[in-house]
N, C-alpha and C positions, 0 to 999 in steps of 0.2 A: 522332662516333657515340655516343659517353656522353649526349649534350644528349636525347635522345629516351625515352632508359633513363627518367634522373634525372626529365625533364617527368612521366611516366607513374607514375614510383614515387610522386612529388609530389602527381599526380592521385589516386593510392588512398587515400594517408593522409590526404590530405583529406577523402576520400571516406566512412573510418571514423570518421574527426573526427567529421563530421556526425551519423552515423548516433550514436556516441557521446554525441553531447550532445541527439541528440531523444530515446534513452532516459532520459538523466537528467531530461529533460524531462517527460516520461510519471511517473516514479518520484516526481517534484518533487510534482507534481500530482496525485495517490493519496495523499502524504502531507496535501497542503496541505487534498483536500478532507477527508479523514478530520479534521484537526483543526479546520476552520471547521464541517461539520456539526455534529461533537461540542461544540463550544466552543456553536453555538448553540442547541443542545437544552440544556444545563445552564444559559445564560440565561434559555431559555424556560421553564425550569424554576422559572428565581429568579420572574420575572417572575409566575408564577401563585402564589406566594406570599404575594403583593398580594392578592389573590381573596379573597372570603366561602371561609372552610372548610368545604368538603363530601367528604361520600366520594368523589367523583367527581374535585376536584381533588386528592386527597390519592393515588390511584389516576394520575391524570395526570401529579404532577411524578416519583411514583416510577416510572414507565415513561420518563419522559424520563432523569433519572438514570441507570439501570440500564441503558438503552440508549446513552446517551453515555459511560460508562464499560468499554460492550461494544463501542463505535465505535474507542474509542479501544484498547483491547486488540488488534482485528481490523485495524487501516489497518499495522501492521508485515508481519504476514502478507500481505495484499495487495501491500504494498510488495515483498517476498518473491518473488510469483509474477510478478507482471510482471518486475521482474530477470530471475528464471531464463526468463522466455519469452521476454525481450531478449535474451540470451545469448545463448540456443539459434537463435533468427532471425538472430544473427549470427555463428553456426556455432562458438560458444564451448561445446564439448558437454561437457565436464569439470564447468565453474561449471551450467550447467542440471540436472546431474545430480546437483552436491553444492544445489541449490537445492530441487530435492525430492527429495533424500531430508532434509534438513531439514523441508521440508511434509509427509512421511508421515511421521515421527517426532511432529510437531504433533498430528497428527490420530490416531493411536496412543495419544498419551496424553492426549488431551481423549477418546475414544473408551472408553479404561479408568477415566479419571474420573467420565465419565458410568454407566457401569456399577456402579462401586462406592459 
């Protein structure tokens, strides 16, 4: 009578297994694009460096810069939210909850930043 238990308990943690490692999977992949986007804006950057200088490229690589640097600041945050929204889908309400209030304390003080 244990054999059915045990099968069953076997099946869940399985079960969570999976569910466990397609969020990591998710998390993996937020981080992976944030750093290949960002990685290739700061080449595309290098790359117009080659270019005749004009205002218009000097305007280009600094928007690429500036924006790969803001890529790269923003893909942890991201990383962040999808966490607390894995959690929270799998009924982990403690970590979703300390997830943002993490993310509202972020946004608080980029918020008063911006202000000051």
């Amino acid at each position: 009578m244990a054999q059915p238990d045990a099968g069953a308990a076997g099946q869940v943690r399985h079960h969570h297994r999976e569910r466990a490692v397609v969020g990591d999977r998710w998390i993996a992949r937020v981080l992976r694009a944030g750093a290949v986007v960002s990685g290739g804006m700061f080449v595309l950057s290098l790359g117009l460096e080659a270019m005749p200088q004009s205002e218009r490229v000097h305007v280009a690589i600094d928007l690429l810069r500036k924006g790969a640097a803001s890529l790269l600041l923003v893909t942890p945050v991201a990383r962040l939210a999808v966490a607390g929204t894995l959690l929270g889908l799998r009924g982990e309400w403690r970590y979703m909850v300390m997830a943002a209030g993490v993310l509202g304390l972020l946004a608080i003080a980029v918020g008063t930043g911006i202000q000051a």
